[in-house]
C-alpha positions in Angstrom: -11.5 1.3 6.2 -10.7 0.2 2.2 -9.7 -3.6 3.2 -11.1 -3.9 0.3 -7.7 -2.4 -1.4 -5.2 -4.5 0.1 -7.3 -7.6 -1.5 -4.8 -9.5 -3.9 -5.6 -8.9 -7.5 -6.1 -12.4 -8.3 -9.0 -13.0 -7.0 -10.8 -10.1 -9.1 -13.2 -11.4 -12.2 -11.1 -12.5 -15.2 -7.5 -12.7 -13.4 -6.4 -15.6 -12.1 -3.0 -17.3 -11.5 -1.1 -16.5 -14.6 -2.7 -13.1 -15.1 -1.8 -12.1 -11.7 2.0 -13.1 -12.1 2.3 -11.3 -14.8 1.2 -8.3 -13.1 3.0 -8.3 -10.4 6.3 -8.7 -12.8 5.9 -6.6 -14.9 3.3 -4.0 -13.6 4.1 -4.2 -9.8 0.4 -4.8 -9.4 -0.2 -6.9 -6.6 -3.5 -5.3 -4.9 -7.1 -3.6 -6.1 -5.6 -0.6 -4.9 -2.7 -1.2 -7.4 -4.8 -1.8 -9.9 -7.0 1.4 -9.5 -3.6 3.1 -9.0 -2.0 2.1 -12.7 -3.4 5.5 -14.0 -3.6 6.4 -17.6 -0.8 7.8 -19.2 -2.4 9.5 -21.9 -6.1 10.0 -23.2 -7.2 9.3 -26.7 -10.4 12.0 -27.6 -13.0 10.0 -28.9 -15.8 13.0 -28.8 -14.5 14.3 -32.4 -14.9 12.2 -36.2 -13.6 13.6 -39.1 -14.2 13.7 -42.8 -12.2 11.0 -44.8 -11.2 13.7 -47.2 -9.5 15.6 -43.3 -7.7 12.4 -42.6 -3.2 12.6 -42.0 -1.3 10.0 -41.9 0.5 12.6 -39.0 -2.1 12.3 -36.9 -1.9 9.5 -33.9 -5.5 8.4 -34.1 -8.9 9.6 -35.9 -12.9 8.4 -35.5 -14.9 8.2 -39.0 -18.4 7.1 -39.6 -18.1 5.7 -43.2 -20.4 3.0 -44.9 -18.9 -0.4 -45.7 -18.9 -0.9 -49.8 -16.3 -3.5 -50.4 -14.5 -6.2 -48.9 -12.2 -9.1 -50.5 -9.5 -11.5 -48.5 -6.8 -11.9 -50.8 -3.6 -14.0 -51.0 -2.6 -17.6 -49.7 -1.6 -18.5 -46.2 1.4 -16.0 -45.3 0.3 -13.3 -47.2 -3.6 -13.7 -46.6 -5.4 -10.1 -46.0 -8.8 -8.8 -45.6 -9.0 -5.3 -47.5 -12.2 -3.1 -47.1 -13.1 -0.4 -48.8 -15.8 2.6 -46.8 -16.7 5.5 -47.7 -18.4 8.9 -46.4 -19.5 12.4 -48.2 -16.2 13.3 -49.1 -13.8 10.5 -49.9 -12.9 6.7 -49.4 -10.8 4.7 -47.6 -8.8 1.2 -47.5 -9.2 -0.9 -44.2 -6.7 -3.8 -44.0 -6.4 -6.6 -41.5 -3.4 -9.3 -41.6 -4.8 -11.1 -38.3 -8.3 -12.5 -36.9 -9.5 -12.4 -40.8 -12.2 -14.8 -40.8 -13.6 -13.6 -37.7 -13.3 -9.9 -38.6 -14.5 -10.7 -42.5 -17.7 -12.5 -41.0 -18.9 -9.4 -38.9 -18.2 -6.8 -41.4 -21.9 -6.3 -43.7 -21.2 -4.5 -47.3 -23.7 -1.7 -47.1 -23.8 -1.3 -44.0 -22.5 1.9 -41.6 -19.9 1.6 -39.3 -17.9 3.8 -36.4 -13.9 3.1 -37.7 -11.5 4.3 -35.3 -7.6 3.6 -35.9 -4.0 5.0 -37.0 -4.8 6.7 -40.2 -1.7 5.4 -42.9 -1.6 6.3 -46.5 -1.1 4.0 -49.6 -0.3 4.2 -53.1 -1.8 8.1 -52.5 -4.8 7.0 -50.6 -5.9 6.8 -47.1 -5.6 3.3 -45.4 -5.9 2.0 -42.0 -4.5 -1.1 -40.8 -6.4 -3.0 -38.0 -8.9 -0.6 -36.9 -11.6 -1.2 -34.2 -15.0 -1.2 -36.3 -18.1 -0.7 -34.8 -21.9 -0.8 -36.3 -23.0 2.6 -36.1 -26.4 3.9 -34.4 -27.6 6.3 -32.4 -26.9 3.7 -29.3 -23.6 2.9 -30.2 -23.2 7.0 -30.4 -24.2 7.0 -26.9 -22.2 4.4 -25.2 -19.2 4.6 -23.2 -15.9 4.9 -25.6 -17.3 7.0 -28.6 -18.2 10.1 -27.1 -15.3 10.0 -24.3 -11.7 10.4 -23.6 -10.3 7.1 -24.3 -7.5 6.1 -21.5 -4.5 4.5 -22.7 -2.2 2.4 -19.8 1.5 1.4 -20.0 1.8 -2.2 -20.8 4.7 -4.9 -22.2 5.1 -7.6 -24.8 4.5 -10.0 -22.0 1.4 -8.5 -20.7 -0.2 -8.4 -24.3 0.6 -12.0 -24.6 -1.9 -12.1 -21.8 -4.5 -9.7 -23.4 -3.2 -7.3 -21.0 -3.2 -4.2 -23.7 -4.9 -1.0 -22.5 -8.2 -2.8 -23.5 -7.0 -5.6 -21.8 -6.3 -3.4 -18.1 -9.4 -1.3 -19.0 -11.8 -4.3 -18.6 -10.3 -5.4 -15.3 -10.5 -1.8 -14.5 -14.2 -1.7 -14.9 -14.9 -5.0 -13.4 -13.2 -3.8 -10.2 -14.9 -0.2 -10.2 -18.3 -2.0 -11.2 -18.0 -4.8 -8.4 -16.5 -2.5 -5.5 -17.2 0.9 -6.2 -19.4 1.1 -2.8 -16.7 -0.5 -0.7 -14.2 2.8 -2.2 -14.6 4.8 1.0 -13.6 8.1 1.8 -10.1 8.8 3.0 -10.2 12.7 3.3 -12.3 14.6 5.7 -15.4 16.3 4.5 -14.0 19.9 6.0 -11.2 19.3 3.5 -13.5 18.4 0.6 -15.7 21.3 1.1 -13.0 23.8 1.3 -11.3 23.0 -1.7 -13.7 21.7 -3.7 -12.3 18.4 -4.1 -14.2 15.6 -6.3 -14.9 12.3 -3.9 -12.7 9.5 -4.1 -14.6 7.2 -5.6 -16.0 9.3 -8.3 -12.3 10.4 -8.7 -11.2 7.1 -9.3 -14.2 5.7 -12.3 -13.7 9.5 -13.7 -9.5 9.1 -13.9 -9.7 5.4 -15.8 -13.2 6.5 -17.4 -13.8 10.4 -17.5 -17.2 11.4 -18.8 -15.2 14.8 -20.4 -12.4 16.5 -19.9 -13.8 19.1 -17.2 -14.2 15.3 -15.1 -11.0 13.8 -15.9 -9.4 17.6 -14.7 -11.5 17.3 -11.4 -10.1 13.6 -10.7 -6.3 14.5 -11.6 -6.3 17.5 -9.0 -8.5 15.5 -6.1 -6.0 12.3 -6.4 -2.7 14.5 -6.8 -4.2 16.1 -4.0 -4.6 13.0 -1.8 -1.3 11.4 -3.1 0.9 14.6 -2.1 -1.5 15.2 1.6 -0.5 11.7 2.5 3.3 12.2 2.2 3.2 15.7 3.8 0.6 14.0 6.6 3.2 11.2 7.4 6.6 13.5 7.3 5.0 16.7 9.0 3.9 13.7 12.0 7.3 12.3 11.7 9.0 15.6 12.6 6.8 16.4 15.3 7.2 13.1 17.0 10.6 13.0 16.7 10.8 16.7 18.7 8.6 15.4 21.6 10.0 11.9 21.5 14.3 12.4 21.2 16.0 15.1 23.8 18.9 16.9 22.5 22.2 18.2 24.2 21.7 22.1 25.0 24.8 24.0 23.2 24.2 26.9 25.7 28.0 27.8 25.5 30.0 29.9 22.5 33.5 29.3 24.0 37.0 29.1 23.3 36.9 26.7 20.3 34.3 28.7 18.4 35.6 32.5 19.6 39.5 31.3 18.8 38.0 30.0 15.7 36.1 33.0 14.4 38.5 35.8 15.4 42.0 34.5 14.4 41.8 31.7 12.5 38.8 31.9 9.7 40.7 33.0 6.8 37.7 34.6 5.1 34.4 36.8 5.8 31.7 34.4 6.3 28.5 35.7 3.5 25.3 37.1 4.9 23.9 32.6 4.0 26.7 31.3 6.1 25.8 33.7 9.2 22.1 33.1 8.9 22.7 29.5 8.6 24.8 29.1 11.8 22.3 31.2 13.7 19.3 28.8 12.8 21.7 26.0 13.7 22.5 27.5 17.2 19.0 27.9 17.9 18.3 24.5 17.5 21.0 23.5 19.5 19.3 25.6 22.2 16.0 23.9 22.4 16.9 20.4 24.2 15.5 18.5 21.5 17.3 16.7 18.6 18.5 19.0 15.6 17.5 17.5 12.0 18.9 20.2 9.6 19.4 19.7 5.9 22.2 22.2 4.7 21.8 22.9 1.0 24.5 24.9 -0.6 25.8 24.8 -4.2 29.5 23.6 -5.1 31.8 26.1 -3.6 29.5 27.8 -1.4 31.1 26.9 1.9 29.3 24.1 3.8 32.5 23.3 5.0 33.2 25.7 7.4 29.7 25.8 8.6 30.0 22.6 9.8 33.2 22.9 11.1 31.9 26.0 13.2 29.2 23.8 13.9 31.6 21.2 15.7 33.5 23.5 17.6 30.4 24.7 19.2 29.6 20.8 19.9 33.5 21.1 21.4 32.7 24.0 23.4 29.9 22.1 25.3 31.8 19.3 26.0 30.8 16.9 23.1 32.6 14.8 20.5 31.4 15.5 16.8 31.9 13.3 13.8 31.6 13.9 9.9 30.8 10.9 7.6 31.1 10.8 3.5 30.6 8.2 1.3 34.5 7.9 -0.3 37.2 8.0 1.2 38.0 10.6 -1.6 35.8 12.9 -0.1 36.7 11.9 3.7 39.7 12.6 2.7 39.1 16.0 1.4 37.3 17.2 4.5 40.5 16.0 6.6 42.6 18.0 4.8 40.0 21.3 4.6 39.6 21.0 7.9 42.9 20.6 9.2 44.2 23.2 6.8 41.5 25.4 8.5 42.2 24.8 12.0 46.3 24.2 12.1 48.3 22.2 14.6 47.8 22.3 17.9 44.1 23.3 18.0 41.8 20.8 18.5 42.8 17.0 17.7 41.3 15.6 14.4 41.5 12.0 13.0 40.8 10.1 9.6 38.8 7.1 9.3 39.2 5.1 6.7 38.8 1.7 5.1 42.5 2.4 4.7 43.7 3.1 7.4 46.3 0.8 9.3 45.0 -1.1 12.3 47.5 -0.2 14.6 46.7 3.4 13.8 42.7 2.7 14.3 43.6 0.6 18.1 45.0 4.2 18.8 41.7 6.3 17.3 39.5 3.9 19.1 41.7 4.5 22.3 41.3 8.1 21.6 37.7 8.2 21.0 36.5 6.5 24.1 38.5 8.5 26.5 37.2 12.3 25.0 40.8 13.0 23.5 39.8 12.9 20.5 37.5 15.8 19.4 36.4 15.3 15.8 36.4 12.1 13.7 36.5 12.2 9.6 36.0 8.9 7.7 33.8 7.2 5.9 31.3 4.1 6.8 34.0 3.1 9.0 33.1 5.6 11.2 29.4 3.4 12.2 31.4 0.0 12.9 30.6 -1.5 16.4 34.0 -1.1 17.2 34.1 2.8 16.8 32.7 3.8 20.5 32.9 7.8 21.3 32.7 8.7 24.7 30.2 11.6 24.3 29.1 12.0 20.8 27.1 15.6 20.4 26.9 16.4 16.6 26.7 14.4 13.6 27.4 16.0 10.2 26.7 13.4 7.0 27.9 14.7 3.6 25.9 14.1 0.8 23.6 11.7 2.6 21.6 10.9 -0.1 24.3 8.1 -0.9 24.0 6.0 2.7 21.5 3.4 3.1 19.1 3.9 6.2 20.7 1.5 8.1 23.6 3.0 8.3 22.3 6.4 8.9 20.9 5.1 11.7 24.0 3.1 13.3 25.7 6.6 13.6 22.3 7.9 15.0 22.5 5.4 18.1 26.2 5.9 18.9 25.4 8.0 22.0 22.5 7.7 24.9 21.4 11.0 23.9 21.1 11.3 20.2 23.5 13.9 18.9 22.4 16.3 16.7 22.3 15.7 12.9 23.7 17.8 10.5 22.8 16.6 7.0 24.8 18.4 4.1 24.6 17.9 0.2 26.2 20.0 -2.9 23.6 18.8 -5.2 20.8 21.5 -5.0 17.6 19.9 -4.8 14.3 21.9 -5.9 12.3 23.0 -3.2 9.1 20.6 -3.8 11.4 18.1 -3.7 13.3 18.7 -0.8 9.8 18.9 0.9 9.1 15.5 -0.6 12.2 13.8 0.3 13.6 15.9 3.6 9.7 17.1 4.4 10.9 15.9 7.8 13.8 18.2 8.4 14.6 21.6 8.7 16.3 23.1 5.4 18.8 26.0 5.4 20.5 27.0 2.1 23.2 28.5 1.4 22.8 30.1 -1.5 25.8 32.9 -2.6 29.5 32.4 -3.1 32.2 33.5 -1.3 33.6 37.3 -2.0 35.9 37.2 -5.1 34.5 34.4 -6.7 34.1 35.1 -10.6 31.6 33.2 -12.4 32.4 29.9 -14.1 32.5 30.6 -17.8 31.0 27.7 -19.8 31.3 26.5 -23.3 30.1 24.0 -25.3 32.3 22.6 -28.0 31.6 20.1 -30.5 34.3 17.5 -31.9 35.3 19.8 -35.0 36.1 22.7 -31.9 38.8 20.2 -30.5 41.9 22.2 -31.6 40.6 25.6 -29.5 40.2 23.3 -26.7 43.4 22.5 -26.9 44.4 26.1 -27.1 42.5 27.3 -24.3 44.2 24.6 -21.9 47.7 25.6 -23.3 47.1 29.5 -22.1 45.7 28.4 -18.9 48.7 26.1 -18.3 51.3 28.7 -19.5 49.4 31.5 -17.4 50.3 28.4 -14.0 46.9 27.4 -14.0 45.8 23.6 -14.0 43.0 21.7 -16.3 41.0 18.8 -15.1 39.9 16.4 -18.2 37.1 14.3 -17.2 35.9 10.9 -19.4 32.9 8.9 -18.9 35.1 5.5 -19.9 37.9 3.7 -18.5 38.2 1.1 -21.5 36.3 1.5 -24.7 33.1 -0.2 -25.2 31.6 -1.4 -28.2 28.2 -0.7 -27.3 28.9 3.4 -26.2 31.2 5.0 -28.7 32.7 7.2 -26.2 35.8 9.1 -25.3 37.6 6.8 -22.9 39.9 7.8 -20.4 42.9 5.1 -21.9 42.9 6.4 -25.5 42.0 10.0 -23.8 45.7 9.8 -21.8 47.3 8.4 -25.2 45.8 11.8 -26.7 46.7 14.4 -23.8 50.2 13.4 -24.3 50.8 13.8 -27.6 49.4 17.2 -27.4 51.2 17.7 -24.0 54.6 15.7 -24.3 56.8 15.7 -21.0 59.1 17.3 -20.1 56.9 20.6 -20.6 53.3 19.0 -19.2 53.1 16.3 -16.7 49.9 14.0 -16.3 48.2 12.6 -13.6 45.9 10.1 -14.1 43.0 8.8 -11.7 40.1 6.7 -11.9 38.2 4.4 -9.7 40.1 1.1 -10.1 42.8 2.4 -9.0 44.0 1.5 -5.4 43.3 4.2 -2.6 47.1 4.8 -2.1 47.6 4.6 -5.7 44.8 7.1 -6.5 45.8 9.8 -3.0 48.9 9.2 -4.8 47.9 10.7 -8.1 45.4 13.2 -6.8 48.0 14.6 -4.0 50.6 15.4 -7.3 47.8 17.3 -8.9 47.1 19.0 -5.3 51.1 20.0 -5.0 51.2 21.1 -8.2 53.6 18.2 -9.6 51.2 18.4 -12.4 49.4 20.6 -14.9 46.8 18.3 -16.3 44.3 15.7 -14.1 42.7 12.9 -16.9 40.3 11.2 -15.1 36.9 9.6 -14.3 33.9 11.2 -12.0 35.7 9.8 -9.1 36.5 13.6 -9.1 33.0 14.7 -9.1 33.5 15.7 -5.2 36.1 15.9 -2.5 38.7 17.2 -4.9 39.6 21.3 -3.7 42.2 22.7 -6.2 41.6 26.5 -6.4 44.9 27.0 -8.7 42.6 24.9 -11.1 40.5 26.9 -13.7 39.8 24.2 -16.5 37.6 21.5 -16.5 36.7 19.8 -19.6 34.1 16.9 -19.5 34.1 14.3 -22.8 30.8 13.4 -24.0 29.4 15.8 -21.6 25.7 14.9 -23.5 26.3 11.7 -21.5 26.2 13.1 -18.1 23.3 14.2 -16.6 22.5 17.9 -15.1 23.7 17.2 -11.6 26.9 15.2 -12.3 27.8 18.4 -14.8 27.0 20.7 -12.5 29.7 19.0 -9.6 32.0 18.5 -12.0 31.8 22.0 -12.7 32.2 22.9 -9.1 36.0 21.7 -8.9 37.0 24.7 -10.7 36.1 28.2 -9.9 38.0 27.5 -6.9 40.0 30.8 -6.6 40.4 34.2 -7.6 41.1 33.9 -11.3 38.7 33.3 -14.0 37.6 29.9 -14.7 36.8 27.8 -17.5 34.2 24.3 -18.3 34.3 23.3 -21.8 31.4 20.6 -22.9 32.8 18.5 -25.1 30.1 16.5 -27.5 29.4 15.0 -31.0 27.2 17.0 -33.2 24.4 14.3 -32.8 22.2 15.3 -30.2 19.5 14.4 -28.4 17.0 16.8 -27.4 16.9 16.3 -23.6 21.1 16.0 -23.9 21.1 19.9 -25.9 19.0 21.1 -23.4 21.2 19.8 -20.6 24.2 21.6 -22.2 22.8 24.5 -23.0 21.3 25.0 -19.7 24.8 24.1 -18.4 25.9 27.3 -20.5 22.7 29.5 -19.6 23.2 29.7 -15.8 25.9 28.6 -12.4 22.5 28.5 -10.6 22.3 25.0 -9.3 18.9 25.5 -7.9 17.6 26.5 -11.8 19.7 23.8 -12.9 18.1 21.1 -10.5 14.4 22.5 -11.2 15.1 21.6 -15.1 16.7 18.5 -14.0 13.7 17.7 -12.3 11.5 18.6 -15.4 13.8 16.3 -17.5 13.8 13.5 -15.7 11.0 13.3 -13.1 12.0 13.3 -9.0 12.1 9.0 -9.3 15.6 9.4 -11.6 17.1 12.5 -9.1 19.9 10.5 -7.8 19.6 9.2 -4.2 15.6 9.6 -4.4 14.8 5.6 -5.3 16.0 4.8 -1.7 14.6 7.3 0.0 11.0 5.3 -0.3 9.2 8.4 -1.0 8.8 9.4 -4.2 7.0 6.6 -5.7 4.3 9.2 -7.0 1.4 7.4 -9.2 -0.2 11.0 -10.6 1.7 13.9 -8.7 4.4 15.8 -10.2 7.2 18.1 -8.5 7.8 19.8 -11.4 4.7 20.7 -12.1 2.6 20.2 -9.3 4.3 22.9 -7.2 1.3 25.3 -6.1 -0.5 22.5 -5.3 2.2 20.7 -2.5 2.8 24.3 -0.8 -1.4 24.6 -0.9 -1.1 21.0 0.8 1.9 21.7 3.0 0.2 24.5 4.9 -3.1 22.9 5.3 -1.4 19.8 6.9 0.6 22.3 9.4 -2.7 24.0 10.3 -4.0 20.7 11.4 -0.9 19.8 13.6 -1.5 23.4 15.1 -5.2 22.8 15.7 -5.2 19.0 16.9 -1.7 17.8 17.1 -3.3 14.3 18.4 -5.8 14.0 15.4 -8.1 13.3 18.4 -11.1 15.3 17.0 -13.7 13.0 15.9 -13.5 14.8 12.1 -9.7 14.2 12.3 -10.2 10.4 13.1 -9.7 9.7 8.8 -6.9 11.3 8.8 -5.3 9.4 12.3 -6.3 6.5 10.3 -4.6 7.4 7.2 -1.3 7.6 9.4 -1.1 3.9 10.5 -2.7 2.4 7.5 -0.5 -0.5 6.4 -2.0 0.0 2.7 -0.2 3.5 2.7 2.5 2.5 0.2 5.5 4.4 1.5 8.1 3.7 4.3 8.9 6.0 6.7 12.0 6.1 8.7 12.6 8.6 11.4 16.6 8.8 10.5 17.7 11.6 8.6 
């Protein structure tokens, strides 16, 4: 079914070789079915002409019908032009063309009428238009395709247009393609699903998106190929999940002992919220079920994932398994070591780091440890999924902030026991729900989504340059009230091409204004050795001192609750996300905290929105949904690996109805035919092992 899509675009009618390089290089377009698949980013509305006396030189394109009554080329070589001169009922106009003049000059007829569409300009007072299409007018010409339509306008480059590849350029191939193969387009949904939502058929979907006979069409097309793009994600994900329950077994964790009791009643030095609680009960009834647990735990900064996971682990320890807990630095390995242990005490249970850092003498003995069940919980980072690392009964996986591990390596952790342990996959950047569906559409989500009692509110502020002396107040009163202040640059050195803050002149600047021996500096940034930066960061920790300059190797892992200042440079630099975690290292304790935006007074208009968002709301699930409508789910970070979101016409942000509308339907047909045996299910079985789907699928999460 639709060979005829995986057929290489060079052997399509007025391609060839060096068309279909260039393609593929600069386009991506390889196939027909990329081809049909480079949508239209815009539409030009050819339906409407106006009056020459209605024509602005604001507006991006107008249609006139006007009668040709001059036309002259003047000037030598270089500066040869063809002027024009037309004219309707209310006014006249100048047409000007610097290239193709003879050819142009030789079809133009004085008295004649002609359709003029172009960029309207103005000069010396009076309406000009450089390089227009011109077309003879008639009642024909009226008719045809292109003057009574919505005009589609495609993405394109310098290179392509070299090639004639403009958007007149890719709409000719586009025709030739629908014109040669439109029969061979066949239907990919089944008719049950066409009839009940009204859905436009593919192939009419397909001529109407690139060549829409109005705008009611063009509507109809958009919705039936979102509709198709966002069913086969949700088709392949919702299969993936329900293979991988009937395919991978999971350890039962029928026991709440000692560990978890010990844990709960004497050691947790905090009420868990009413999120945490819900979350470990949905986690300890998938550990009941025998198959393999695939949970994605979403909480903001500060919201406690922590100690989920750890109560997670001693449940795995209660049942006799090992557990482990990877992150992606060894800052934020790190961090977790010391939360945990901090949580648990001596004596308890026996944790260990792992490290690119750490000695090999002390790994021979974490290795020994491992395979003989002494040790209970491993920390580290992607040392922890070397060959050599061997558990002797690994039961629970927890990944930090997965998003930042390749699949691979996910899955080298996955295979380090017979039975595959359960997954536990955790991330502090909130992710909107359509696309956590999108990317993690596989998994089961909990979200934790409230702060521990006592926390106040980060206050945020946005300062510009001119505001610098009050932000050197406020961190003075913090610092004398024994508070700390985090200053965060985007820099290490100064660049040339980004006038920014940098960390080196930003040091030079912190102590003048904070001169020993009354402030003390630490400085840290990610050249800096691991033992070098610990080193730094463990001063700041202690206490040693007052104010941490650094880079965003502090974005995560770094717990100082006695810190309530954190003041990012060039803030309009960062994006949503990274400002959000930043924020998220203060707010820490009991006392008020404080995050001061520091930018220039120029400003971009998606960079004020980012910081005044930042300043609207602590909500990182309102903060990721505008971060989504800023920059589109392919720029969320961690989302270009994940192999899924290379959407050609859906959009999470606004497409939102429409993928829960999808979402369900696709459950309802796993609940009716999980097989896709049924003979009007046989499309969609088909759609699932495809090779011209597009979109990898792994079954690691």
């Amino acid at each position: 079914m639709n060979q005829i899509f995986n057929t290489p675009v060079v052997y399509l009618k007025g391609v060839g070789t060096a068309r279909a390089d260039v393609l593929k290089k600069d386009l991506g377009i390889e196939s027909y079915e990329d081809l049909l698949r480079h949508y239209p980013y815009k539409y030009i509305d050819r339906t409407k002409f106006y009056k020459i006396r209605d024509i602005n030189p604001e507006l991006p394109h107008v249609q006139v019908i006007a009668r040709l009554t001059y036309k002259e080329i003047i000037g030598e070589k270089n500066t040869r032009r063809l002027v024009a001169h037309v004219q309707d009922d209310t006014g006249v106009m100048e047409l000007v063309w610097f290239q193709a003049i003879k050819w142009t000059e030789k079809i133009l007829a004085v008295g004649k009428a002609y359709i003029i569409f172009g960029k309207p300009g103005s000069f010396n007072g009076k309406a000009q238009m450089a390089h227009p299409e011109v077309e003879p007018y008639s009642t024909e010409a009226l008719k045809r395709k292109g003057n009574l339509t919505l005009q589609a306008v495609y993405s394109s480059t310098e290179k392509l247009k070299q090639f004639t590849l403009d958007t007149k350029g890719i709409q000719r191939l586009t025709a030739t393609l629908l014109e040669q193969h439109s029969r061979d387009i066949q239907e990919n949904l089944p008719l049950y699903i066409l009839q009940k939502y009204k859905l436009m058929p593919r192939v009419e979907a397909f001529r109407n998106i690139h060549f829409p006979e109005n705008a009611a069409a063009l509507h109809e097309a958009e919705h039936r190929l979102k509709f198709e793009e966002l069913f086969s994600i949700q088709l392949k994900l919702l299969r993936n999940k329900m293979t991988r329950t009937q395919k991978f077994k999971g350890a039962i964790f029928e026991k709440v002992g000692d560990y978890f009791n010990e844990f709960y009643e004497h050691r947790l030095p905090f009420q868990l919220t009413t999120a945490q609680k819900k979350v470990l009960k949905e986690i300890r009834q998938d550990t009941l079920r025998g198959v393999q647990m695939n949970r994605l735990l979403q909480g903001d900064v500060g919201s406690g994932k922590t100690v989920v996971a750890l109560m997670n682990v001693l449940l795995a320890l209660d049942n006799g398994y090992q557990a482990c807990i990877m992150a992606p630095t060894e800052i934020l390995a790190t961090q977790h070591y010391h939360s945990i242990k901090a949580l648990v005490g001596d004596g308890f249970i026996e944790v260990a780091l792992l490290t690119g850092s750490v000695k090999q003498k002390d790994r021979k003995v974490i290795h020994q440890k491992l395979e003989d069940g002494t040790l209970n919980l491993l920390i580290g980072t992607h040392a922890l999924i070397e060959d050599k690392v061997v558990f002797k009964n690994l039961g629970l996986a927890v990944i930090d902030e997965q998003h930042r591990f390749g699949v691979e390596q996910r899955a080298k952790l996955w295979r380090k026991n017979i039975l595959p342990p359960h997954v536990l996959v955790m991330t502090a950047t909130p992710i909107p729900r359509t696309l956590a569906m999108t990317l993690y559409g596989d998994l089961d989500v909990s979200v934790i989504n409230e702060l521990p009692a006592g926390r106040k509110p980060i206050e945020t502020r946005h300062f510009y340059e001119n505001q610098r002396l009050a932000m050197f107040g406020l961190m003075k009163r913090e610092i004398a009230l024994g508070r700390q202040v985090y200053v965060v640059y985007p820099l290490i050195k100064e660049s040339e091409k980004l006038d920014l803050k940098n960390l080196e002149d930003g040091v030079e600047v912190m102590s003048r204004e904070f001169p020993l021996p009354q402030y003390r500096i630490s400085v840290v940034h990610g050249k800096l050795s691991a033992a070098d930066k610990e080193f730094e960061m463990q001063r700041f920790v202690k206490g040693e001192t007052h104010i941490m300059v650094a880079t965003t190797v502090i974005e995560v892992g770094v717990n100082v609750p006695n810190a309530s200042v954190m003041i990012i440079e060039n803030a309009e630099r960062f994006g949503l996300s990274q400002l959000h975690q930043l924020r998220g290292r203060v707010g820490r304790g009991a006392e008020q905290s404080f995050c001061l935006l520091m930018s220039g007074h120029k400003l971009s208009r998606d960079g004020k929105k980012r910081l005044d968002t930042m300043v609207m709301t602590n909500d990182g699930f309102k903060i990721s949904e505008i971060d989504l409508e800023l920059r589109g789910p392919g720029d969320i970070e961690g989302t270009q690996q994940s192999g899924v979101l290379d959407l050609k016409i859906a959009n999470l942000a606004t497409d939102q109805q429409l993928l829960m509308l999808v979402r369900d339907e696709v459950i309802e047909i796993f609940y009716k035919d999980p097989q896709l045996a049924l003979p009007e299910n046989q499309i969609l079985h088909h759609m699932l092992t495809a090779k011209n789907g597009g979109l990898s699928w792994d079954k690691i999460s």
